[in-house]
ChimeraX commands (.cxc) that place a marker at each C-alpha (Angstrom):
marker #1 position 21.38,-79.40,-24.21 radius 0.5
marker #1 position 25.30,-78.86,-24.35 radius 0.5
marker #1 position 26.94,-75.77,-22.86 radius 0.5
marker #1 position 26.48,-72.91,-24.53 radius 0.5
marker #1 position 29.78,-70.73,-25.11 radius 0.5
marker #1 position 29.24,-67.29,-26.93 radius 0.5
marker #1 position 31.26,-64.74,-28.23 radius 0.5
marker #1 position 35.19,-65.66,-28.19 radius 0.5
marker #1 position 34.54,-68.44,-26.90 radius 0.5
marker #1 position 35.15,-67.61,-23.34 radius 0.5
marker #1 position 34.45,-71.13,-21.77 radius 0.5
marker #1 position 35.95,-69.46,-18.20 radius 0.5
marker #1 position 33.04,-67.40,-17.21 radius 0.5
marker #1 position 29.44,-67.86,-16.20 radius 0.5
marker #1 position 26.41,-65.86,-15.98 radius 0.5
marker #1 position 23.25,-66.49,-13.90 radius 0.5
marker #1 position 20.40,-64.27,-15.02 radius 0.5
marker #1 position 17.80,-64.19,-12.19 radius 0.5
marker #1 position 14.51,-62.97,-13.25 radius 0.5
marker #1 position 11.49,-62.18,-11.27 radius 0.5
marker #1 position 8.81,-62.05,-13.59 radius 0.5
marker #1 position 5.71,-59.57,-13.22 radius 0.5
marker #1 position 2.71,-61.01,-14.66 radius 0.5
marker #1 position -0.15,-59.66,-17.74 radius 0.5
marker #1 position -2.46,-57.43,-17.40 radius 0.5
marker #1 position -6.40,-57.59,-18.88 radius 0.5
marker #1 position -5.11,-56.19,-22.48 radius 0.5
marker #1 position -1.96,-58.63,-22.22 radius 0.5
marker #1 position 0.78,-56.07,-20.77 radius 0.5
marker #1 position 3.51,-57.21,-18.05 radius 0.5
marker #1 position 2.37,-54.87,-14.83 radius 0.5
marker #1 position 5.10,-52.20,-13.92 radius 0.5
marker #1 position 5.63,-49.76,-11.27 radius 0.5
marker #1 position 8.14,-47.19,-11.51 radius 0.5
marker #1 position 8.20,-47.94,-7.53 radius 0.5
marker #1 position 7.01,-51.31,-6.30 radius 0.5
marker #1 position 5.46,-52.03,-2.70 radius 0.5
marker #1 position 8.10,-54.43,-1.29 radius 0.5
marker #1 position 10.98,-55.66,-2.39 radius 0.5
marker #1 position 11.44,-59.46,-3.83 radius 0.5
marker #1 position 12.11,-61.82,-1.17 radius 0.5
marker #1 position 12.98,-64.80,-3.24 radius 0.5
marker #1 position 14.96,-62.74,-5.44 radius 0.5
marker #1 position 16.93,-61.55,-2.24 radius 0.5
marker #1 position 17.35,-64.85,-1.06 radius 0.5
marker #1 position 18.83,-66.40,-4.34 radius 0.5
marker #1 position 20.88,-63.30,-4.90 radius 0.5
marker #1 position 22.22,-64.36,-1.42 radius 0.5
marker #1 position 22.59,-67.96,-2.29 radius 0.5
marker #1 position 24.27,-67.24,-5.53 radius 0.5
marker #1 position 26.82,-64.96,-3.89 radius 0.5
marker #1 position 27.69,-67.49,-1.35 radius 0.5
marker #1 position 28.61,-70.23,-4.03 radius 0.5
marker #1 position 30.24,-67.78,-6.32 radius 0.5
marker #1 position 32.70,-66.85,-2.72 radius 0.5
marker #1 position 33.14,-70.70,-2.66 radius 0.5
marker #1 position 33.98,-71.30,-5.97 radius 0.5
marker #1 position 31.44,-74.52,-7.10 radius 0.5
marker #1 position 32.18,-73.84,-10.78 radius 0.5
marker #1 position 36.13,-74.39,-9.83 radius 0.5
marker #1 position 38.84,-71.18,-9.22 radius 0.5
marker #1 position 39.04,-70.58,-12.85 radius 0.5
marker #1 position 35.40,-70.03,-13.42 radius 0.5
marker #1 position 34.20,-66.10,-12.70 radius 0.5
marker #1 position 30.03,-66.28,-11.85 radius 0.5
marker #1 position 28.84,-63.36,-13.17 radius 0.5
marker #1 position 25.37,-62.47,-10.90 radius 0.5
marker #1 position 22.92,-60.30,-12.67 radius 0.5
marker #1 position 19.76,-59.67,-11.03 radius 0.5
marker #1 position 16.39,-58.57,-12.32 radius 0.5
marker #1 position 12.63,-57.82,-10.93 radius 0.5
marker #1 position 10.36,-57.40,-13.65 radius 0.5
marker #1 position 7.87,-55.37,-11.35 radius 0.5
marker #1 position 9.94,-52.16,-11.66 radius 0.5
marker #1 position 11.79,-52.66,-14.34 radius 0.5
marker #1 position 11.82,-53.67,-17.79 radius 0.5
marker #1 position 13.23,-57.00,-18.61 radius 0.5
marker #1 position 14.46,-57.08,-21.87 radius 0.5
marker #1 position 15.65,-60.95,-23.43 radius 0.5
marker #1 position 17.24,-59.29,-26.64 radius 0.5
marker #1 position 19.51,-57.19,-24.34 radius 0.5
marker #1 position 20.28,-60.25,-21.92 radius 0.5
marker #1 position 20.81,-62.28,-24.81 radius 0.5
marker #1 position 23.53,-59.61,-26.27 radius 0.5
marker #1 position 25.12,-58.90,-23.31 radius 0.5
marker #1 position 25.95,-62.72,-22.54 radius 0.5
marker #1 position 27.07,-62.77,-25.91 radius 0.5
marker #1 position 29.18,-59.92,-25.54 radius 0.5
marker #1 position 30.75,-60.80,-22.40 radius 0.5
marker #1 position 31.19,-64.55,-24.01 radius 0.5
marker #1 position 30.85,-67.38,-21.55 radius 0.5
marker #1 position 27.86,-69.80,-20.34 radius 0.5
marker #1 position 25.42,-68.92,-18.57 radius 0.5
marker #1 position 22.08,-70.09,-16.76 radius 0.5
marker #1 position 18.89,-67.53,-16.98 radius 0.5
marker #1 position 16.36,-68.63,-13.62 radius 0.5
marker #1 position 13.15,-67.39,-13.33 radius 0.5
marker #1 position 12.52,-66.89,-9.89 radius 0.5
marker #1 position 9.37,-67.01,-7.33 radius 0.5
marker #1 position 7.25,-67.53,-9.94 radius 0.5
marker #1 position 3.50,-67.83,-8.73 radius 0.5
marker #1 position 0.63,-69.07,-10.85 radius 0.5
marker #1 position -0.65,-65.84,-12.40 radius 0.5
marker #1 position 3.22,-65.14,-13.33 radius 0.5
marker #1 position 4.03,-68.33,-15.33 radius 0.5
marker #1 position 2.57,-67.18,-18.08 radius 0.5
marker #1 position 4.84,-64.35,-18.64 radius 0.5
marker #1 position 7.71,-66.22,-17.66 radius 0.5
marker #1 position 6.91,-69.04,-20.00 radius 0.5
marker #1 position 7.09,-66.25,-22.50 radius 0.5
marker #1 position 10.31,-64.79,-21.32 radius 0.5
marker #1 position 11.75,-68.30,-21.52 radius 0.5
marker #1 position 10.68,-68.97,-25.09 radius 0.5
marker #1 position 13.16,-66.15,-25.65 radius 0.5
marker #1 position 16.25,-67.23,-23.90 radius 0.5
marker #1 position 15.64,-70.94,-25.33 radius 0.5
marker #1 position 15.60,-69.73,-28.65 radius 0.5
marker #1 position 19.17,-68.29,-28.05 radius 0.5
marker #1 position 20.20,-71.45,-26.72 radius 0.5
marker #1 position 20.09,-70.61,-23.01 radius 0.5
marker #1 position 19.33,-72.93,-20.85 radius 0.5
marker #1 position 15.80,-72.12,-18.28 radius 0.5
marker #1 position 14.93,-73.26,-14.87 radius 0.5
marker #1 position 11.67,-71.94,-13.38 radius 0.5
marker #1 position 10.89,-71.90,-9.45 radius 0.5
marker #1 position 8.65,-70.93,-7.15 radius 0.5
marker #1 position 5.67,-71.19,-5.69 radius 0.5
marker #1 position 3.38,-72.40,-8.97 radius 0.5
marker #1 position 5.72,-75.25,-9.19 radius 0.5
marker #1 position 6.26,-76.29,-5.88 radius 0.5
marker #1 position 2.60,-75.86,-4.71 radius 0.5
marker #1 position 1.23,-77.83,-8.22 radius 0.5
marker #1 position 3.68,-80.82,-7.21 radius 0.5
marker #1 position 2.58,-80.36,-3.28 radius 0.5
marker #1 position -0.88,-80.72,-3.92 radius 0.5
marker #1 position -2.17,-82.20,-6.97 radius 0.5
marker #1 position -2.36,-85.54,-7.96 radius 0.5
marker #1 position 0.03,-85.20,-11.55 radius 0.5
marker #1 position 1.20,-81.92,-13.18 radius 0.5
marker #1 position -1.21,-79.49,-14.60 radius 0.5
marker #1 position -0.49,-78.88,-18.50 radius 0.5
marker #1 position 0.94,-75.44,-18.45 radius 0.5
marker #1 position 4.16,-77.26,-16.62 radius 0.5
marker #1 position 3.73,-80.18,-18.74 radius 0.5
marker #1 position 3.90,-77.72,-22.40 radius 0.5
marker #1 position 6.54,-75.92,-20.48 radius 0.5
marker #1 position 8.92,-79.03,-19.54 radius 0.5
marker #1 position 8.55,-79.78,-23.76 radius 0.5
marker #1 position 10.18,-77.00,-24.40 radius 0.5
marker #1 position 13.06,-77.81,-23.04 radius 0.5
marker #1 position 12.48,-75.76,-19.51 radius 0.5
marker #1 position 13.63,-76.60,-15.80 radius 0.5
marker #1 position 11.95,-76.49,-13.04 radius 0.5
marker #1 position 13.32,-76.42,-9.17 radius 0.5
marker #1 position 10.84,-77.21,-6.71 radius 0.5
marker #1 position 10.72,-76.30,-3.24 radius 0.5
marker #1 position 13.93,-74.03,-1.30 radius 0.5
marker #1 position 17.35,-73.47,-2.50 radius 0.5
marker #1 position 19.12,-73.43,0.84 radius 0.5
marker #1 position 21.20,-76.34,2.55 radius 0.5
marker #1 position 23.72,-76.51,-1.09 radius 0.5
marker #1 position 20.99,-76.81,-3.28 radius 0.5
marker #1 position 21.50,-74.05,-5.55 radius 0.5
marker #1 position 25.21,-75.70,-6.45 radius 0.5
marker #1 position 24.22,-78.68,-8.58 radius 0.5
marker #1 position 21.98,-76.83,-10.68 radius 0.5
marker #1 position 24.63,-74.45,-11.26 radius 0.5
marker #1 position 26.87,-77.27,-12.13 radius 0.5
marker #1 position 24.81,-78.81,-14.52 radius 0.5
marker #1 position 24.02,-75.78,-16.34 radius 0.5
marker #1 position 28.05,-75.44,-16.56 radius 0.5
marker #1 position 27.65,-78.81,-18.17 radius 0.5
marker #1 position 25.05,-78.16,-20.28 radius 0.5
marker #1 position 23.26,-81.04,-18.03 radius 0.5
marker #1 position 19.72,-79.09,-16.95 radius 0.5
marker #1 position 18.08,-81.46,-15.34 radius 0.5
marker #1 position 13.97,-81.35,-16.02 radius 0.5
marker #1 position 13.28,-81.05,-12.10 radius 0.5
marker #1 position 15.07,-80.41,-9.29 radius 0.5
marker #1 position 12.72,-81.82,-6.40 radius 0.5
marker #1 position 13.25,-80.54,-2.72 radius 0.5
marker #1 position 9.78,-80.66,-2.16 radius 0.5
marker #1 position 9.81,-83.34,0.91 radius 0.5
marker #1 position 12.99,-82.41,2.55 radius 0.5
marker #1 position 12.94,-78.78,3.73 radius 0.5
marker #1 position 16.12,-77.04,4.98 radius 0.5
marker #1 position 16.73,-75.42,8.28 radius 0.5
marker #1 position 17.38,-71.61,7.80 radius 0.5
marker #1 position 20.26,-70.77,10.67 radius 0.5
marker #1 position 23.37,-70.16,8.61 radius 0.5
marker #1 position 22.44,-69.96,5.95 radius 0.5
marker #1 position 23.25,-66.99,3.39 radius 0.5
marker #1 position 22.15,-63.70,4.32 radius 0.5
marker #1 position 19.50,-62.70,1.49 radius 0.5
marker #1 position 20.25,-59.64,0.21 radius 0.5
marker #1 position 19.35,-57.63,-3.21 radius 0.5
marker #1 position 21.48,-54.79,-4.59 radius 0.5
marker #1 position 20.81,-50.95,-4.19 radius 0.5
marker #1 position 20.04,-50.56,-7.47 radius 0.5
marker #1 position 16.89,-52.82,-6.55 radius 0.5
marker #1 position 16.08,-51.11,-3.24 radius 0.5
marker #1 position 15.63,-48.06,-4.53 radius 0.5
marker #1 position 13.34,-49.04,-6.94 radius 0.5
marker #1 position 10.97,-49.97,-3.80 radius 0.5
marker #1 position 8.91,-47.86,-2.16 radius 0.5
marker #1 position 10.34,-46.25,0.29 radius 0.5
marker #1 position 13.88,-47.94,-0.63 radius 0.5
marker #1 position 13.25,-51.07,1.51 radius 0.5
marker #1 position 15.18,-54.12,1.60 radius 0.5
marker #1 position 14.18,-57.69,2.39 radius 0.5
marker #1 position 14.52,-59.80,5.24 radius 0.5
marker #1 position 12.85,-63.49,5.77 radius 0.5
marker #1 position 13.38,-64.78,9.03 radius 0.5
marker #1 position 11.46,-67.48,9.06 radius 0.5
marker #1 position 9.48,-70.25,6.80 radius 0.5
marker #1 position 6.69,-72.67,7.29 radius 0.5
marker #1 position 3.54,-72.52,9.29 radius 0.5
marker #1 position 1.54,-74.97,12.39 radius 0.5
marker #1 position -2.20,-73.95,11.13 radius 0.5
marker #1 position -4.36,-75.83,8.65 radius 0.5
marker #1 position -5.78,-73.20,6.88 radius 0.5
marker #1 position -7.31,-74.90,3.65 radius 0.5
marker #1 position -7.11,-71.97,1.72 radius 0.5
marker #1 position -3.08,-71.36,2.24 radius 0.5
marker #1 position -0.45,-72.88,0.00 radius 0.5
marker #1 position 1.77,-72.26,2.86 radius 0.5
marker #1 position 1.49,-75.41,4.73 radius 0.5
marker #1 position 1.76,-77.54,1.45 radius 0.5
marker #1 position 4.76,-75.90,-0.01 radius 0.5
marker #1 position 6.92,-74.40,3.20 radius 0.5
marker #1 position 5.41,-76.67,5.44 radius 0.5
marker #1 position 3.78,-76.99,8.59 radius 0.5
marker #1 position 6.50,-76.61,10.92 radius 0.5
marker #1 position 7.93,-73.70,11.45 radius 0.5
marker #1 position 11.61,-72.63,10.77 radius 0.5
marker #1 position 13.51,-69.90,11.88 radius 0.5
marker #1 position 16.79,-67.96,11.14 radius 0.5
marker #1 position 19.13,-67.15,14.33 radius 0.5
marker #1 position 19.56,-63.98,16.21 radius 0.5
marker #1 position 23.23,-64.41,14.53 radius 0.5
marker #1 position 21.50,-64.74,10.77 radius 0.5
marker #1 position 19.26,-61.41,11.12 radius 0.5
marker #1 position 22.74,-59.92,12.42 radius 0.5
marker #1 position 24.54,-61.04,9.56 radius 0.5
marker #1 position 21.81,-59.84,7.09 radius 0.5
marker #1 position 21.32,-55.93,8.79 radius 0.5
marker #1 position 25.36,-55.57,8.52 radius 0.5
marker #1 position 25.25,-57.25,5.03 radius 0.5
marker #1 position 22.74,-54.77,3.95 radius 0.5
marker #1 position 23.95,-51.74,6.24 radius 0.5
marker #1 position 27.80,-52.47,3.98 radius 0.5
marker #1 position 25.52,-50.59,1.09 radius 0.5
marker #1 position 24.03,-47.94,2.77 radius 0.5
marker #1 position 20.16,-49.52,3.46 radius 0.5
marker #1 position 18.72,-49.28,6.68 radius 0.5
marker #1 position 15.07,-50.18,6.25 radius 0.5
marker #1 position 13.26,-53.45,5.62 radius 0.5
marker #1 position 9.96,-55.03,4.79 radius 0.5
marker #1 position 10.00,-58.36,6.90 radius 0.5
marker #1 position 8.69,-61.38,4.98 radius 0.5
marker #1 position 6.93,-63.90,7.45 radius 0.5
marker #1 position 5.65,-67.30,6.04 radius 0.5
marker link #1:1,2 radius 0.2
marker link #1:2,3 radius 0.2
marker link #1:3,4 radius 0.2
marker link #1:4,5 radius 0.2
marker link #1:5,6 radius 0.2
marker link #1:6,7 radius 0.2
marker link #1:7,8 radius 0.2
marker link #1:8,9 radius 0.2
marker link #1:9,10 radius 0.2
marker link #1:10,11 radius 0.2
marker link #1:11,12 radius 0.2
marker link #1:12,13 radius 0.2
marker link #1:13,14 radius 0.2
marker link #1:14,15 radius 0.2
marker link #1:15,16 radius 0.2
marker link #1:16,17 radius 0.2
marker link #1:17,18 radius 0.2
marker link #1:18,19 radius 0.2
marker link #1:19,20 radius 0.2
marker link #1:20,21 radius 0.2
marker link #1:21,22 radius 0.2
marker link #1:22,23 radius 0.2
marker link #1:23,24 radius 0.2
marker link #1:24,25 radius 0.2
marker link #1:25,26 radius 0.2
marker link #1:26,27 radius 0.2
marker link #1:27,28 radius 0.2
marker link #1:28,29 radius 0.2
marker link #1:29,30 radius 0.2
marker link #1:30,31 radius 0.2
marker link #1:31,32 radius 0.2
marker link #1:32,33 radius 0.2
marker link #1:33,34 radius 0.2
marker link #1:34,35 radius 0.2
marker link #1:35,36 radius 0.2
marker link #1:36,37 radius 0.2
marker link #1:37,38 radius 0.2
marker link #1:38,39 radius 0.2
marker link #1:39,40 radius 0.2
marker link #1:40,41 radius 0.2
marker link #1:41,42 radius 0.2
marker link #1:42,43 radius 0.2
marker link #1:43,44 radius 0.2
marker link #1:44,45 radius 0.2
marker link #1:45,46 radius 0.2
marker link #1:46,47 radius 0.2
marker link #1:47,48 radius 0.2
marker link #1:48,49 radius 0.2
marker link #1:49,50 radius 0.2
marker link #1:50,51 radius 0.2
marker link #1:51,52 radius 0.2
marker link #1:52,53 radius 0.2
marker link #1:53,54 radius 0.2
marker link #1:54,55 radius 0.2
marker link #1:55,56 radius 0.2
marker link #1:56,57 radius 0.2
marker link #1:57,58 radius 0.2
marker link #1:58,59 radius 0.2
marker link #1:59,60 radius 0.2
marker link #1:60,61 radius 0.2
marker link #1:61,62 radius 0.2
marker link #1:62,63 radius 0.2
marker link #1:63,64 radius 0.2
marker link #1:64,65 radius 0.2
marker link #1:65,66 radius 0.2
marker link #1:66,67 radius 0.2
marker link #1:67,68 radius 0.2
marker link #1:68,69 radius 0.2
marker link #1:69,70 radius 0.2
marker link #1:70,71 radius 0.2
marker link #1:71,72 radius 0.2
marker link #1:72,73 radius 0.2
marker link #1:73,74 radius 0.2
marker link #1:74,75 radius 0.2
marker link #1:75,76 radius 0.2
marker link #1:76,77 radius 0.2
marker link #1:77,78 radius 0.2
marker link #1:78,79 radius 0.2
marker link #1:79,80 radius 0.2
marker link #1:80,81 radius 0.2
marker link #1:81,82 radius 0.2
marker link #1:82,83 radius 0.2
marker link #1:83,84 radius 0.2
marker link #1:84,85 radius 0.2
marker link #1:85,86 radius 0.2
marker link #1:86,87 radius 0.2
marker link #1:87,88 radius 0.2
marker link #1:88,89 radius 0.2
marker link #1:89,90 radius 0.2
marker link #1:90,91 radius 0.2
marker link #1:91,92 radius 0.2
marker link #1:92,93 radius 0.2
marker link #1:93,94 radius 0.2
marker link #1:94,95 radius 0.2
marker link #1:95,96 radius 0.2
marker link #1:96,97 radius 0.2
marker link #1:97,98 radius 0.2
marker link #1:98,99 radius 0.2
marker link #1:99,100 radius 0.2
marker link #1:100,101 radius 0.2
marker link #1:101,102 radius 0.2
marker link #1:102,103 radius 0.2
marker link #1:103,104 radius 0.2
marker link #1:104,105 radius 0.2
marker link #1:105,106 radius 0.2
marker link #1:106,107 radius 0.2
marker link #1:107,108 radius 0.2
marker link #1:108,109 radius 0.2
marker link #1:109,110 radius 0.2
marker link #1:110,111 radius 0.2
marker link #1:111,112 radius 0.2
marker link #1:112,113 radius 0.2
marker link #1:113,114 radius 0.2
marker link #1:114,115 radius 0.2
marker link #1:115,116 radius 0.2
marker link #1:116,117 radius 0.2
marker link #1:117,118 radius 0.2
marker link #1:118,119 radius 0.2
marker link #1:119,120 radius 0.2
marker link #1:120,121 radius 0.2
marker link #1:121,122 radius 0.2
marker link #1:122,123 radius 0.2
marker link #1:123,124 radius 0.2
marker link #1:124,125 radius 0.2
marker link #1:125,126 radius 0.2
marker link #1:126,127 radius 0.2
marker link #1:127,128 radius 0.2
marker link #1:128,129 radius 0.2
marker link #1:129,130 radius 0.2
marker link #1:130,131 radius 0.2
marker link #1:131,132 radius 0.2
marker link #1:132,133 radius 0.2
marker link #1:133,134 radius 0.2
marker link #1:134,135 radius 0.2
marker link #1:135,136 radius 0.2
marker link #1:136,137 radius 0.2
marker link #1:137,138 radius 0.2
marker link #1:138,139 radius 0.2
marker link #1:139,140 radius 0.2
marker link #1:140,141 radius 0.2
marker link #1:141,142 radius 0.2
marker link #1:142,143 radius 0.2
marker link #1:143,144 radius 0.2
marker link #1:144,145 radius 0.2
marker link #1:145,146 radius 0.2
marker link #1:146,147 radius 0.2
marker link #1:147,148 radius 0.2
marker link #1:148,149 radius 0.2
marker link #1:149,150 radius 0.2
marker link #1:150,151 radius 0.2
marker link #1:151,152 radius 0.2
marker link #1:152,153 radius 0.2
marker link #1:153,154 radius 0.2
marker link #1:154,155 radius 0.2
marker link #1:155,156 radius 0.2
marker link #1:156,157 radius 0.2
marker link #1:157,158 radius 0.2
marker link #1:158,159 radius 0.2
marker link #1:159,160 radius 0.2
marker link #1:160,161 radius 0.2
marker link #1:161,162 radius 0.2
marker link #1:162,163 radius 0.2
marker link #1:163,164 radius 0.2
marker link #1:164,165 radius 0.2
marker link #1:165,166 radius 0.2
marker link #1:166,167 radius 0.2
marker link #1:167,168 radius 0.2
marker link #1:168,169 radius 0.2
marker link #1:169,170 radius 0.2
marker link #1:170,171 radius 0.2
marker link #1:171,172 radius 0.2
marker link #1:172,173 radius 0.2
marker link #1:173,174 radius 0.2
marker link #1:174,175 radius 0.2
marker link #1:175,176 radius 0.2
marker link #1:176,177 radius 0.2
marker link #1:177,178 radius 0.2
marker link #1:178,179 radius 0.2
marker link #1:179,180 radius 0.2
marker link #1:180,181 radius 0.2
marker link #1:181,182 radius 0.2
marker link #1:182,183 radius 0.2
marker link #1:183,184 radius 0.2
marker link #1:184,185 radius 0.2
marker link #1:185,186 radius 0.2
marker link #1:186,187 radius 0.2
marker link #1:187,188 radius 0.2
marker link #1:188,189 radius 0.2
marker link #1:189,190 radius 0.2
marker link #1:190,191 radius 0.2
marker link #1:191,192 radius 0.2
marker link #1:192,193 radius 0.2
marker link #1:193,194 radius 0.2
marker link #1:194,195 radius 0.2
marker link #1:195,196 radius 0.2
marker link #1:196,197 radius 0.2
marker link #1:197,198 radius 0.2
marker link #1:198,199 radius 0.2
marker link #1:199,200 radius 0.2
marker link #1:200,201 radius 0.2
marker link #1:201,202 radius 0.2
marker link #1:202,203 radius 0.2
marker link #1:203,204 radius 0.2
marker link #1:204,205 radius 0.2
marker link #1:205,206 radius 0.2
marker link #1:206,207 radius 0.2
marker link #1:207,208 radius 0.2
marker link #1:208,209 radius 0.2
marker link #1:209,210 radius 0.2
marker link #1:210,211 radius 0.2
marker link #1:211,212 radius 0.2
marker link #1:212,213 radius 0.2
marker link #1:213,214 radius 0.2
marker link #1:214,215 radius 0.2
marker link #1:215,216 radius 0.2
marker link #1:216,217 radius 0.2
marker link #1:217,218 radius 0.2
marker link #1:218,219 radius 0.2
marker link #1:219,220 radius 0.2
marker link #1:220,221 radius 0.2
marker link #1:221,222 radius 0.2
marker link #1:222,223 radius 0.2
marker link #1:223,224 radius 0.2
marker link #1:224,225 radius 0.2
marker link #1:225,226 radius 0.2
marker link #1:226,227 radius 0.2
marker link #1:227,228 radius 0.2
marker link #1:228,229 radius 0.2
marker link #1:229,230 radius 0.2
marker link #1:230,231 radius 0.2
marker link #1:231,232 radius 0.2
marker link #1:232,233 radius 0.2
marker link #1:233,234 radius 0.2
marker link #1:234,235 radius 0.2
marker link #1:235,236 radius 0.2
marker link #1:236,237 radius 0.2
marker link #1:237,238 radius 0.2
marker link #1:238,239 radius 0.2
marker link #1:239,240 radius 0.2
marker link #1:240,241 radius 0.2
marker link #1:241,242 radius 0.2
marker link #1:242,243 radius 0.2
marker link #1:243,244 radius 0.2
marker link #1:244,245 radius 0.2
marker link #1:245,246 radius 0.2
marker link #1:246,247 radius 0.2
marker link #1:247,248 radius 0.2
marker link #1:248,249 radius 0.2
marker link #1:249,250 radius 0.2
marker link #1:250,251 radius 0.2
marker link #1:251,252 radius 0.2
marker link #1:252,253 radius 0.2
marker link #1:253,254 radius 0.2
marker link #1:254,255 radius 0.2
marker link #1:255,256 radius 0.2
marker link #1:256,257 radius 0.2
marker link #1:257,258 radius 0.2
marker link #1:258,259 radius 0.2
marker link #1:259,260 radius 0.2
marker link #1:260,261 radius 0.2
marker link #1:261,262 radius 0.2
view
C-alpha cells in the first residue's frame, strides 16, 4: 500500500482516525446511546498515546498529526464524512479501530471495508485480536478474511513506544499485517496519561472520564480473557501517573471518573 496523499497534495500533515466501534444489533443496526454508561478506556488511553508522540514529533517537525477521536457507542460514525474531511484537509492519514472485542469486529470489519475502499490504510486492535492470538492454536477465519483485505492488526498494549512505528509505517505507506506485543507486556508508570476530550465525556453518563490504573491479573479464572491477554501479573500506574492524569483531565474542566481495573 503506498501513502496516500489527498487533496492538494499536502504530503506535510497526518491524520489518525481512532474509532471505537459499537457492535449490531438482532435486525443488523450498530447499538447507540445518546448517553453511554462509561466512557472508552482504550480509546482514552490511545488518545493519550497519540498525543504524547504527536508532542514528540515521530513523524519529524514538519509533519502536523492531526488526532480525531471517535466512539461509535454515542455517536454516529460516519466513513463518507471521514473520508471527505481527510480529503479536504489533504494529507495521509491512518484510520485505527480501537478495543475492538469479538462481538464488535464485525462492525468494524464493515467500517474498514469503507476506509480501504478510499485507499486508507486500517489497523484493528483489541481484545478479539489479542485474546484469538493468546489462546488459540492458529487464527480464526474472520481475522484471516480480514488480513485479505488488506487490514492491520496490533496485538496486545500500545505503551512503552509502541504506538510510533505503526504510525511511521502508515506515513510510509508500510502497514505492516501484525504488530505483535502479545508476549512482552509494558510496565504502566510513566507512561501517557489517558485522557479523552470533553466532547466525549459529556456524551457519558454522568460526564465521566476514564482512568486505568492498573493491568493484568494473579487468578486463574478459566472463564477470563484477562490472564491470557493482560496477563497474570499485575501492573500498576504510580501515585505520580494518577496525578498526572486528574490534572490532565481537571485542564478541561472534568472532575469525575469511572476507574477501569483489569
Amino acid at each position: 500500500m503506498t501513502p496516500t496523499s489527498t487533496a492538494g497534495g499536502n504530503a506535510t500533515v497526518f491524520h489518525f482516525v481512532m474509532v471505537k466501534p459499537s457492535h449490531y444489533d438482532d435486525d443488523g443496526y450498530p447499538i447507540q446511546w445518546v448517553r453511554s454508561a462509561i466512557p472508552s478506556n482504550t480509546l482514552a488511553c490511545l488518545n493519550g498515546l497519540a498525543e504524547d508522540a504527536r508532542r514528540r514529533q515521530v513523524l519529524g517537525p514538519d509533519v502536523e498529526i492531526r488526532l480525531h477521536t471517535y466512539d461509535e457507542t454515542n455517536r454516529r460514525v460516519r466513513p463518507e464524512a471521514i473520508i471527505s474531511m481527510i480529503r479536504r484537509e489533504g494529507g495521509r492519514a491512518l484510520i485505527g479501530l480501537v478495543g475492538v472485542q469479538s462481538n464488535q469486529f464485525p462492525r468494524a470489519v464493515d467500517l474498514a471495508r469503507q476506509f480501504l475502499a478510499a485507499g486508507l490504510p486500517v489497523c484493528i486492535g483489541g481484545f478479539h485480536v489479542s485474546g484469538c492470538i493468546a489462546m488459540l492454536p492458529e487464527l480464526p477465519s474472520d481475522i484471516r478474511e480480514a488480513q485479505a483485505l488488506g487490514i492491520s492488526f496490533f496485538a496486545g498494549e500500545a505503551e512503552n513506544g509502541r504506538l510510533d512505528p505503526v504510525l511511521r509505517d502508515a506515513w510510509n505507506g508500510r502497514l505492516a499485517p501484525l504488530y505483535n506485543h502479545m508476549d512482552d507486556l509494558p510496565s504502566l508508570e510513566g507512561e501517557p496519561a489517558a485522557i479523552l476530550p470533553w466532547q466525549h465525556v459529556r456524551r457519558t453518563s454522568g460526564s465521566l472520564s476514564s482512568i486505568d490504573l492498573g493491568r493484568g491479573c494473579p487468578y486463574q479464572c478459566s472463564f477470563c480473557t484477562i490472564i491470557n491477554v493482560q496477563g497474570r501479573k499485575s501492573r500498576f500506574r504510580s501515585p505520580d501517573d494518577l496525578e498526572q492524569i486528574v490534572r490532565a483531565n481537571y485542564a478541561q474542566g472534568i472532575k469525575r471518573f469511572f476507574h477501569h481495573r483489569r
